[in-house]
Each structure stands twice: as C-alpha cells, then as structure tokens.
C-alpha positions as CSV (number, residue, x, y, z in Angstrom):
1,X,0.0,0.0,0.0
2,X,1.6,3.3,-0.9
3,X,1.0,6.8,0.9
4,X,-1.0,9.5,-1.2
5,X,1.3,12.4,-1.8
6,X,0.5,16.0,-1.8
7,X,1.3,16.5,-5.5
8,X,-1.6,14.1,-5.6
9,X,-4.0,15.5,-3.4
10,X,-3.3,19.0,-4.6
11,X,-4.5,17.5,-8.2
12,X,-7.6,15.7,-6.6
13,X,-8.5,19.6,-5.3
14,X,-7.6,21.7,-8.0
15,X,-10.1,18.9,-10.3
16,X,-12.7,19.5,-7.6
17,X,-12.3,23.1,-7.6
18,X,-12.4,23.3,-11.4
19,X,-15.9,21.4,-11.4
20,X,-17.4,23.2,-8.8
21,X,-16.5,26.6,-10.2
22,X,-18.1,25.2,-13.9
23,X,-21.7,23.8,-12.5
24,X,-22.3,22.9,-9.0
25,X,-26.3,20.8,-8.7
26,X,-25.6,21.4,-5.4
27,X,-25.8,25.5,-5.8
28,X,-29.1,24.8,-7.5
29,X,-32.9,25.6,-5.8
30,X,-35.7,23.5,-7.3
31,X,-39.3,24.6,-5.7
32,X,-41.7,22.1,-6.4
33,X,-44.7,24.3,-5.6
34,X,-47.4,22.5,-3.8
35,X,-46.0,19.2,-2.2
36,X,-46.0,18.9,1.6
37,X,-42.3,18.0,1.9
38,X,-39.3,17.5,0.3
39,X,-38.3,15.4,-2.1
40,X,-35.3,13.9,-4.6
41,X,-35.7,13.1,-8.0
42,X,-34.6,10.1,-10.2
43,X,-31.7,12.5,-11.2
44,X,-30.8,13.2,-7.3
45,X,-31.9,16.7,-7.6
46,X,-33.5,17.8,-4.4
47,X,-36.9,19.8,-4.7
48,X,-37.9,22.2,-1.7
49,X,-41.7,22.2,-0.6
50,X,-42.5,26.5,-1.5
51,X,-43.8,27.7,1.5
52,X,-40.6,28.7,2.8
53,X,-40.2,31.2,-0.2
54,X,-44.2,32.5,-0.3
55,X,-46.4,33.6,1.8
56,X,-49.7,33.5,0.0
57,X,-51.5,31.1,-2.2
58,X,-53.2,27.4,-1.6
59,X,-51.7,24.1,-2.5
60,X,-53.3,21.8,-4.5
61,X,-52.7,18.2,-5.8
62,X,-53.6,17.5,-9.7
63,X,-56.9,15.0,-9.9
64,X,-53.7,12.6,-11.6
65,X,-49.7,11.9,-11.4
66,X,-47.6,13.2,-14.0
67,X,-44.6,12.0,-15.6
68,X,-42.8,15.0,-14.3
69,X,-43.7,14.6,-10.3
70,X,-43.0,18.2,-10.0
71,X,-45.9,18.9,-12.0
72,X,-48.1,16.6,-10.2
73,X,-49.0,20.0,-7.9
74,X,-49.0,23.5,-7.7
75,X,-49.9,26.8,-5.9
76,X,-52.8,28.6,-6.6
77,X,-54.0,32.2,-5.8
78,X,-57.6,33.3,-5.5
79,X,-56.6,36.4,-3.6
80,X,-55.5,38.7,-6.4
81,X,-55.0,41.5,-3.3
82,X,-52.4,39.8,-1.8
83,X,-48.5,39.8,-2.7
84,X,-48.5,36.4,-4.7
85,X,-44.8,36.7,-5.3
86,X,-42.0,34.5,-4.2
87,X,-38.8,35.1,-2.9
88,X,-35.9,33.5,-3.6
89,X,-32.5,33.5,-1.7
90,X,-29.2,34.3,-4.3
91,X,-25.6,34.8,-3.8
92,X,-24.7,38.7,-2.9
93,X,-22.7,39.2,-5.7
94,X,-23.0,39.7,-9.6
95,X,-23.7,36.2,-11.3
96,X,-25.6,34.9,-13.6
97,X,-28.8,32.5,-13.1
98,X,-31.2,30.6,-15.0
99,X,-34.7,31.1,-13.8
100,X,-37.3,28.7,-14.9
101,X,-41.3,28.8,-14.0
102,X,-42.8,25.9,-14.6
103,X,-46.8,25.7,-15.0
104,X,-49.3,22.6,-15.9
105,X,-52.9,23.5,-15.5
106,X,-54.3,19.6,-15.6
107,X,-57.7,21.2,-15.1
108,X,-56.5,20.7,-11.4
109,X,-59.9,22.8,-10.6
110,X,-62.2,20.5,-12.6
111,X,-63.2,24.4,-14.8
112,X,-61.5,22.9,-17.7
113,X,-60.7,26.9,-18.1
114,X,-57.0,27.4,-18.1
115,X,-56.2,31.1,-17.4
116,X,-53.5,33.1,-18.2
117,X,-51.8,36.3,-16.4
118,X,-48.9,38.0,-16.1
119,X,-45.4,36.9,-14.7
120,X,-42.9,39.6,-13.2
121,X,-39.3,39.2,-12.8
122,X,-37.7,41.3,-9.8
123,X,-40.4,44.0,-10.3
124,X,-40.2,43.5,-14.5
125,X,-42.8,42.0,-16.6
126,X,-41.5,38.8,-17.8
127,X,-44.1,36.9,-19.6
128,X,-47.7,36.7,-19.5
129,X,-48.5,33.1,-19.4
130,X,-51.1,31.1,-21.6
131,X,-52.1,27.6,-19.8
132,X,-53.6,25.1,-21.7
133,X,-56.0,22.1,-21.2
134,X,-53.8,20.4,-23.9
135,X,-50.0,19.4,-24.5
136,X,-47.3,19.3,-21.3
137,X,-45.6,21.8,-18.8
138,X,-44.8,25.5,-19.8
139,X,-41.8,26.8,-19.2
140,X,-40.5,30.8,-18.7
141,X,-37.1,31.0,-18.8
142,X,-34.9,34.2,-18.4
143,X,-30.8,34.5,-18.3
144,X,-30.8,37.0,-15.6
145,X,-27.7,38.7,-13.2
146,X,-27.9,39.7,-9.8
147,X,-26.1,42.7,-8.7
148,X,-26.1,41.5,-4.8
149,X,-29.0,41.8,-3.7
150,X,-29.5,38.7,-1.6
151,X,-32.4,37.5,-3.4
152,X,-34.9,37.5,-6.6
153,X,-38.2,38.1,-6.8
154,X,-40.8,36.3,-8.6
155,X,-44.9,37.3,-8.6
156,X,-47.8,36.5,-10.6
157,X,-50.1,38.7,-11.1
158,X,-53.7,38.3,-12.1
159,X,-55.4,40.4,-15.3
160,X,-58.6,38.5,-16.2
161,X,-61.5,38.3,-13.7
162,X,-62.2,35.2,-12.7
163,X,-58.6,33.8,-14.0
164,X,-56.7,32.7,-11.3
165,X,-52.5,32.4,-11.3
166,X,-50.8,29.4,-10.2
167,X,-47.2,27.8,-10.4
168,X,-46.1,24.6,-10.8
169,X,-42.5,24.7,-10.4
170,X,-39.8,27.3,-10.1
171,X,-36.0,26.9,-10.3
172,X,-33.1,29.2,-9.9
173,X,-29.4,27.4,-11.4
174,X,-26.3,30.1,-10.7
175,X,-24.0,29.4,-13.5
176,X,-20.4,29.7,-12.2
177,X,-19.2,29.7,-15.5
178,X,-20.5,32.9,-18.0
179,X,-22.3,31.9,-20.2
180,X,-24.1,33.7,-23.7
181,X,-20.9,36.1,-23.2
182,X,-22.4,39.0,-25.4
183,X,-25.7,39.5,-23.2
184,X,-25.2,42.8,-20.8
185,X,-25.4,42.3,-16.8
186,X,-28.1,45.6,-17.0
187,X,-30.6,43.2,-19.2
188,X,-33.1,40.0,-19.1
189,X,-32.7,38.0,-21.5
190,X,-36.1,35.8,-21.9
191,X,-36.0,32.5,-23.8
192,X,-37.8,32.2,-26.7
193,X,-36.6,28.2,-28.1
194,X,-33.8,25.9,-27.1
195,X,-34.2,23.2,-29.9
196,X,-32.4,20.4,-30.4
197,X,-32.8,19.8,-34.2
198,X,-33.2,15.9,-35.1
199,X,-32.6,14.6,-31.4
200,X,-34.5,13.8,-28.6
201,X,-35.8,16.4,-25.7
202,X,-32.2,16.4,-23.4
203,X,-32.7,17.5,-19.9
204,X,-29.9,17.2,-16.8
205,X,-30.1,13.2,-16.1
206,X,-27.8,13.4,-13.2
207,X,-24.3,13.9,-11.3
208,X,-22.7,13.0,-14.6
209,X,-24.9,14.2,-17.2
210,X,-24.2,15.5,-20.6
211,X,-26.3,18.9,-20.1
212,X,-24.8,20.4,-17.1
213,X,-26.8,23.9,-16.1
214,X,-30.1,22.1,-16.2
215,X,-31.4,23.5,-19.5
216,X,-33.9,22.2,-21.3
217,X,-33.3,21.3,-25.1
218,X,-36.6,20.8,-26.7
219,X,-36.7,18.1,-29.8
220,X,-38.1,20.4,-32.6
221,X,-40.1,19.7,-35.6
222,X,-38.6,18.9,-39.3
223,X,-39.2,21.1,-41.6
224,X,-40.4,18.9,-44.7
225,X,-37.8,19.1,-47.1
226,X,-35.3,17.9,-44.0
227,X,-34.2,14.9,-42.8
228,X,-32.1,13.6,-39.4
229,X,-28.5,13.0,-39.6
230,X,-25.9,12.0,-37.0
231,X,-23.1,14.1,-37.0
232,X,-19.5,14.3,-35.3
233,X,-19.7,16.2,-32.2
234,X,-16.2,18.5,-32.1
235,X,-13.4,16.3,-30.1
236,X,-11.0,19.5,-30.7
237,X,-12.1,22.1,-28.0
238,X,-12.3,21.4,-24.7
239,X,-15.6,23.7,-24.1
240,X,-17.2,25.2,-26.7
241,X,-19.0,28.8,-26.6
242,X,-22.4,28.3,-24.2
243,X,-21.1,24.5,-23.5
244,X,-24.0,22.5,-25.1
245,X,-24.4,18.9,-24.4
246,X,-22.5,16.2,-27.2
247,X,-26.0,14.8,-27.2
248,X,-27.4,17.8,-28.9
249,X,-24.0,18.1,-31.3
250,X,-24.5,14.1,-32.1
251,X,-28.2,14.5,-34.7
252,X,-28.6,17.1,-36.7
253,X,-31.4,17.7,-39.8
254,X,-29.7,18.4,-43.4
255,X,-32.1,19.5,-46.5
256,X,-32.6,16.8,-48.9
257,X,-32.3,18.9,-51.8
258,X,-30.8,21.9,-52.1
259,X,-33.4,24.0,-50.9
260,X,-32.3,26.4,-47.6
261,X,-33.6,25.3,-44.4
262,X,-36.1,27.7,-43.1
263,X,-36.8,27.8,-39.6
264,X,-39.8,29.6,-37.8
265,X,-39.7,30.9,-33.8
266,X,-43.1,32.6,-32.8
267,X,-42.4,35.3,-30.0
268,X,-43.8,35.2,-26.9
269,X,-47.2,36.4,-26.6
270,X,-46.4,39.7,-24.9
271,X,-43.5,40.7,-27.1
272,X,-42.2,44.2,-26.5
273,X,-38.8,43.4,-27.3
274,X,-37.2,45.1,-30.2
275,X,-34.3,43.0,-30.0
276,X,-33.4,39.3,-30.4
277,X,-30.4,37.2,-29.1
278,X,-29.9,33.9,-31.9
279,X,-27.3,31.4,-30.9
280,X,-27.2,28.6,-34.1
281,X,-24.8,25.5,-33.7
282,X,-23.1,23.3,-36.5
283,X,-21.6,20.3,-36.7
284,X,-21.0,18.1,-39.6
285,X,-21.7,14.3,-40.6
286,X,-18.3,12.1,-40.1
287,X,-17.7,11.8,-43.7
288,X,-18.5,13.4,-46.8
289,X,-18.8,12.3,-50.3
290,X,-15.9,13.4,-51.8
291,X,-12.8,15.2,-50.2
292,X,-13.6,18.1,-52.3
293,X,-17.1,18.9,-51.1
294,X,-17.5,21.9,-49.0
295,X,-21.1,23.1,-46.6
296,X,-20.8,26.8,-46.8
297,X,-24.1,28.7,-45.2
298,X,-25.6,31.8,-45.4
299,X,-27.3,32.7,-42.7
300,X,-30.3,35.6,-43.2
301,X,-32.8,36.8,-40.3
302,X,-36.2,37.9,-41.6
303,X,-34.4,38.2,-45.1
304,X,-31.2,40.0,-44.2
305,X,-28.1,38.5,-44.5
306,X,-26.3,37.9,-41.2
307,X,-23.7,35.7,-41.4
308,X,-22.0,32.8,-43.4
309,X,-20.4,30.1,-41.7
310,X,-18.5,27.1,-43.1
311,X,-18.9,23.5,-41.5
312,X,-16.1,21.7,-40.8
313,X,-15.4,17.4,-40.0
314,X,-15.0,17.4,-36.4
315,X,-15.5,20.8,-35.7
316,X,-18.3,22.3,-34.5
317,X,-19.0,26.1,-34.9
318,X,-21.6,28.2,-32.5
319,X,-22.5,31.3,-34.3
320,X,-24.2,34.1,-32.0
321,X,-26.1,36.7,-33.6
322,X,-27.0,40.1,-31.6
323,X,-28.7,42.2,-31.7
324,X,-30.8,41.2,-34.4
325,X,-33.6,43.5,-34.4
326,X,-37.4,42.2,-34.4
327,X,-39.9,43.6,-37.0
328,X,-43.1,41.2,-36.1
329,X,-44.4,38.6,-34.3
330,X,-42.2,35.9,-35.7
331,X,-38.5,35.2,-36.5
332,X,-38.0,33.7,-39.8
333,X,-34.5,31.9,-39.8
334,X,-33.2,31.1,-43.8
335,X,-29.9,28.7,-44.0
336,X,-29.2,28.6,-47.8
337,X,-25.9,27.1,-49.8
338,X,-23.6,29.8,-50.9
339,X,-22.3,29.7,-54.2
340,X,-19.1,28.1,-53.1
341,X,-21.1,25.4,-51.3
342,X,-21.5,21.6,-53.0
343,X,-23.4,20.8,-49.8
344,X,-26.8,21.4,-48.5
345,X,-27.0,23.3,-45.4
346,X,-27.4,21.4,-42.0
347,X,-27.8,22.7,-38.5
348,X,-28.1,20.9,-35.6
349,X,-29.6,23.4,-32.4
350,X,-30.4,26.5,-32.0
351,X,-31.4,29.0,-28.8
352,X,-33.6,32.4,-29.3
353,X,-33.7,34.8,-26.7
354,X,-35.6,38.0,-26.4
355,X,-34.3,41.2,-24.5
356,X,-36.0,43.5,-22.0
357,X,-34.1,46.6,-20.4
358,X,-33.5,46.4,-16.9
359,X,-32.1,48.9,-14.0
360,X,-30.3,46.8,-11.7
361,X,-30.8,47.2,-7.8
362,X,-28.1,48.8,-5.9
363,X,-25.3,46.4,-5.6
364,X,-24.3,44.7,-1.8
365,X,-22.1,45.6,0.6
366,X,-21.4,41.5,1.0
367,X,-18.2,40.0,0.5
368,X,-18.2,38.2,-2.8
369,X,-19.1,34.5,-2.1
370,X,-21.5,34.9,0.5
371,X,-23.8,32.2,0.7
372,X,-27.9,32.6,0.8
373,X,-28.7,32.7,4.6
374,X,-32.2,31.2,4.4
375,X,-32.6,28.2,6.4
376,X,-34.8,26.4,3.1
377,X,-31.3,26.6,1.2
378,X,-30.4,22.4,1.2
379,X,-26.4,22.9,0.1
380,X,-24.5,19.8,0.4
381,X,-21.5,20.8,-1.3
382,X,-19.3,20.3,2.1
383,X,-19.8,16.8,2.5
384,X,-20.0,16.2,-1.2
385,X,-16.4,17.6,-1.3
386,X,-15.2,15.5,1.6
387,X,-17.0,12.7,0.1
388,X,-14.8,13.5,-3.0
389,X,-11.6,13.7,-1.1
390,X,-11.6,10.6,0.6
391,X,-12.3,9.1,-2.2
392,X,-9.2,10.2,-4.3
393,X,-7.2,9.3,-0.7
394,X,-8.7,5.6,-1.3
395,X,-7.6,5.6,-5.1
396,X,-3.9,6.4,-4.6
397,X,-3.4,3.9,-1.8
C-alpha cells in the first residue's frame, strides 16, 4: 500500500475546484410548488416544498400523477389583493442565473378553463403566461444577473376576472461559468426556443450528465424538405462557446435537396422586445462524399443577411447573432448554400432569446461569495467535497 502524496491530493483539489466553479447541482434551488415535503428526484436533484419562499396562495394536488412529479402539484392564488410573489435567496454578488417557472394547469380545478396572467421578474414584466387544457408543462425561462441583492423576486399577477394564477414549479441554477458572453449584466434576457434539431428532448439526467446547467433542449419539428442525420460532435475544443451537451451536437437535420432550411420561432405572446439574441450551432456528418465537397451557409434573419459560416469534419462552430432587431411577431431563420457550397445546409440546435431593459438594484455591501442565509437553502456541497476527497485518498493507496 503506498501513501497518497501532496502533488496528488493537490491534483484531486484543483479537479474538484475546477468542477465546482463550472456547475455545482448542489448550488441549485428547485421549488416544487405545492407538495407537503421534500423530495429527490430520479436524477438526485432535491426539490424544496414552496412555503418557505411565499407567503400567500393554496396548494393543491392535480386529480392525476404526472410523468414529471414536480408537476403533479402547484400553488394557486384566489386572492388577487395579496402579494402572490415569491422570494428567492441568491448569492450577494454579480452572477448569472437561469430562472425557470414551470406551469401545468391539468384542469386541477375541474373548470377545464386554463387562465392566463402575467409573470414579473424582480419587479419587471417577464411573460404573460397562456395555460392550456392540452399538450405538457410551460416553461418561462430568463438569463438574468444579480447585482447582490441577496435574493430575486418572482410574482404573478392576475389580469382577467375570474382567471386565477398558479405555479407549478420554479427553479433558480447560478451558473459559475459565464455563459451567452455578449448578453449585458443591465438586461433579461427571456427564452424564446432551445431546440435540439433531429434529437430527442435532453434535460440534466444526473451527477454525470451531458447537459450540465439544467437547460432544457426541446426536440423540434422537421421542416419537410429535411431529414435527421448523425453528426460528429467536435473532439478538438475542450468547451465550446455556451457549452452544449455532445448529445445535442451528435443529430442534426440536413435539407434533402438543395433548398435552404427555413426555420420559424413565434415570440412570446407579450412581445415588447425590439431585440433578439440567436445562438445557431453546427456540426457536420463524419464523412462526406468526396474530399472536395464543401457546406458553406448563409445565414439571413427575416431576409437580411447575417452571417456565413462554413462546416467543418469534427468541428463544431456556435454562431451568436445580436442584436438582431425584431420587426413582427415571428422570426424567420433562412440557411441557404452559398455559391461556393457543393453541400446542402445542416444545423443541428439553436437558442432564441428576447431582451428586456433592466435597471439593476443597488449592488451589496457583501463580500463576494457569500452564501444565501435562508434556512430552506439544502447545500451539500461540504460533504459532497469531503466525500470527493476521501475518495481520491482511497484511489492512490
């Protein structure tokens, strides 16, 4: 048996360190909004009952189980007089966050009248939601910073009489590592689509899962003259721009003729937004026909021409577009050969956001670091990392 040495324990803490300051689950708050206590999830993520974070609103338990359990529940609130808002704790510093609201009606009031109202983002109108007695959850997202306050607030407000807001779940992911690089600190950023083109819906599975800040990639729709295609997720860079998961980089949808791809996103029902954040990824297949072919793309935004990017074998590229201004209630998305192209184009996710202006708070006096103080905060990340070190003790013995 042969002692550990320091060189080796110093490398067991500088790996830890460089995980935890990339994604921590552990950092993460998941409200499940209506159970009567806590849970964990098959993918060991813990969810927090919600009355530690409201202090208004009524539970209530859908007539039947859902494949998600979170959505299996929810808080409702009659009492559009009261301060249905919730309050979560946050780091006092300047970091970004994921924010997700989750919300399936179920016709958990047996009304089979799903309502819709407004959703408001530290004192900023966010969305207005539109339930539905058909299809699955509904998610608001929003890439937003803090500027040390200590906490974010969430509220739903009512505008139709006799429509009554409610919430199924709500999360809050701090991402250590910056991600969407060219969105300002001062703005919201509200997601639009995260589509994983060709593949399967890709959610965070667990501690050693491919998507790593709990996003959401939705499977999208082909567009006809499309088909699926694997493709060779890029083994050259360690991290690419905005990190997506090798499961979203691994299908991608190529047109079958030569025909651009054309790809619609609807904005959100309450669109204000004059300006538009596009991320687009590429990869290409493993081979091509001949040596000599080339995929060469033109990328044009409600008919203006943005970009042109070039695919390359086992490299992916992650083009960001902004600001691309908005002109309507849609954005039309056109990937067409150019003329030095002998390839049809192919694409394999993409990501819309939409931005709204925002005036942070004043920023904290706290030391940078400082962890939420409110006792519904479950953070094992001390005996996760002593968990972590022992075990590296045991594997150099």
């Amino acid at each position: 048996m042969k002692k550990i040495s320091w060189i080796q324990l110093v490398f067991c803490v500088f790996i830890q360190l460089q995980n935890t300051s990339s994604h921590d689950p552990n950092t993460w708050l998941n409200i499940d909004c209506g159970i009567e206590a806590p849970r964990v999830g098959p993918n060991l993520l813990s969810w927090n009952m919600d009355h530690q974070f409201t202090q208004s609103g009524i539970n209530k338990r859908l007539p039947e189980k859902q494949p998600l359990d979170e959505m299996t529940t929810l808080r409702f609130f009659p009492n559009r007089m009261d301060q249905n808002c919730y309050t979560i704790p946050a780091y006092k510093r300047t970091l970004q966050y994921i924010i997700r609201a989750g919300f399936y009606y179920g016709n958990y009031d047996g009304l089979s009248k799903p309502p819709s109202f407004d959703l408001y983002l530290d004192g900023q109108l966010w969305s207005t939601v539109k339930t539905s007695t058909i299809g699955g959850p509904i998610y608001v997202e929003a890439i937003y910073v803090t500027h040390g306050s200590g906490s974010i607030g969430v509220c739903l407000i009512q505008t139709r009489d006799g429509e009554i807001p409610f919430i199924s779940s709500l999360e809050a992911m701090p991402l250590w590592t910056h991600l969407y690089s060219q969105m300002e600190n001062n703005s919201t950023f509200t997601l639009v689509n995260r589509t994983n083109l060709g593949g399967n819906e890709i959610r965070y599975t667990g501690l050693f899962s491919d998507e790593k800040y709990n996003r959401i990639w939705t499977s999208g729709a082909i567009p006809q003259n499309c088909k699926p295609v694997p493709t060779l997720p890029d083994s050259t860079t360690a991290t690419l721009e905005n990190d997506p998961p090798k499961l979203v980089l691994q299908d991608s949808i190529v047109s079958n003729t030569s025909d651009p791809i054309i790809l619609t996103v609807d904005n959100p029902p309450n669109w204000t937004s004059r300006t538009a954040y596009l991320v687009l990824y590429f990869t290409e297949m493993a081979t091509r026909p001949t040596l000599n072919d080339t995929r060469i793309m033109d990328i044009e935004i409600n008919r203006q021409k943005m970009y042109t990017v070039g695919a390359e074998i086992n490299q992916c590229k992650v083009v960001t577009l902004y600001p691309v201004p908005l002109v309507g209630p849609t954005i039309n998305i056109k990937l067409a050969s150019s003329r030095l192209s002998t390839l049809p184009p192919m694409i394999s996710a993409m990501e819309v956001f939409t931005r709204a202006n925002y005036n942070p708070p004043p920023s904290s006096a706290a030391a940078p670091g400082t962890k939420p103080t409110s006792g519904a905060w479950k953070n094992f990340f001390v005996p996760c990392t002593v968990f972590f070190y022992i075990s590296c003790a045991i594997a150099f013995f």
